[in-house]
C-alpha positions as CSV (number, residue, x, y, z in Angstrom):
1,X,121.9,149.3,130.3
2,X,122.5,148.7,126.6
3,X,123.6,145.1,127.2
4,X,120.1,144.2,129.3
5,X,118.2,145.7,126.0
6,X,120.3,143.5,123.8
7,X,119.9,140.1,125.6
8,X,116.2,141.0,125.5
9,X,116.3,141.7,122.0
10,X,118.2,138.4,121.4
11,X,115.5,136.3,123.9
12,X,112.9,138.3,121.6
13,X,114.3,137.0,118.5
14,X,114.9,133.6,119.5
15,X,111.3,133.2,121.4
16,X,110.0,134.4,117.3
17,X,112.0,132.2,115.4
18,X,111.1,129.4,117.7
19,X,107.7,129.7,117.1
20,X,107.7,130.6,113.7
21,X,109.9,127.4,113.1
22,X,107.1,125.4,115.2
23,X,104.2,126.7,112.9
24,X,106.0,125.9,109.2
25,X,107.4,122.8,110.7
26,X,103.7,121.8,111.7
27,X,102.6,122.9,108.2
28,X,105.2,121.1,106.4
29,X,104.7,117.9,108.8
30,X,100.6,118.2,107.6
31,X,101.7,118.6,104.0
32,X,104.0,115.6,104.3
33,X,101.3,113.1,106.2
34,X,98.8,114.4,103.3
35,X,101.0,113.0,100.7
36,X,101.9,109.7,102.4
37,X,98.2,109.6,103.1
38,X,97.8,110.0,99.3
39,X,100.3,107.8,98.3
40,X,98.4,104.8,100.8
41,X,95.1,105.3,98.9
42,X,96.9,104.9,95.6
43,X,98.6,101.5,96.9
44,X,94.8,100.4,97.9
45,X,93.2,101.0,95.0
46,X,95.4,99.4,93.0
47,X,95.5,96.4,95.1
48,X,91.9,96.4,95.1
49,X,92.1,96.4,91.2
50,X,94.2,93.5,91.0
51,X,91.8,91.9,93.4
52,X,88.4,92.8,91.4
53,X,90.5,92.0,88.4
54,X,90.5,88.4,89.8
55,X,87.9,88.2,91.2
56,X,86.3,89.0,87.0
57,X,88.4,86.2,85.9
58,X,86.7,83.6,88.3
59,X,83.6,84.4,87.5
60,X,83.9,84.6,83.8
61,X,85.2,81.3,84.7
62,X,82.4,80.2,86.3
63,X,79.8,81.6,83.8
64,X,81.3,79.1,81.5
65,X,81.0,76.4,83.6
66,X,77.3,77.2,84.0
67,X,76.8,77.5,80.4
68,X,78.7,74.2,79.4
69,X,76.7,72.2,82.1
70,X,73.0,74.3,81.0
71,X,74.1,72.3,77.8
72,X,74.9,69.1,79.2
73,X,71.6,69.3,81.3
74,X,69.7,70.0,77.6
75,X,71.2,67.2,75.6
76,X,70.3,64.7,78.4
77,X,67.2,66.1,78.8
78,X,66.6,65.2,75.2
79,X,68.7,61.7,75.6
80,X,66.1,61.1,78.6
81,X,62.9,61.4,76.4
82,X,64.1,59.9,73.2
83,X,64.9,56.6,76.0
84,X,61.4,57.0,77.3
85,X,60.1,57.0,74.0
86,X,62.3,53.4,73.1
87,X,60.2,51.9,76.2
């Protein structure tokens, strides 16, 4: 009799740390895809700070080239009316 109690006491024990095993192992396996998730956003945002970083340059860039040709369009605005003022 003793030795039926005792392999159900062992198939109680095993069936328990089974599913205690399962349910840390889930937890630990949500912890772990949280941190990878974490560690993804991280990556982006700094690749989309490189990107806006750029993307500043090019426009700064292009500001300039807007400004130098506002001038050019100004002095030969002024070349244009001193000419029509020749003829």
């Amino acid at each position: 009799m003793m030795e039926w109690q005792n392999e159900v006491w062992i198939a109680i024990s095993g069936l328990v740390s089974g599913i205690s095993s399962y349910i840390f192992g889930v937890k630990r396996t949500k912890k772990e895809l949280e941190g990878m998730t974490l560690d993804n956003v991280e990556k982006s945002i700094e690749i989309y700070r490189v990107i806006i970083d750029d993307m500043k340059q090019n426009i700064q860039e292009l500001l300039n080239k807007v400004d130098h040709l506002e001038k050019m369009v100004e002095e030969l605005k002024k070349e244009n009316d001193e000419l029509k003022k020749r003829i």
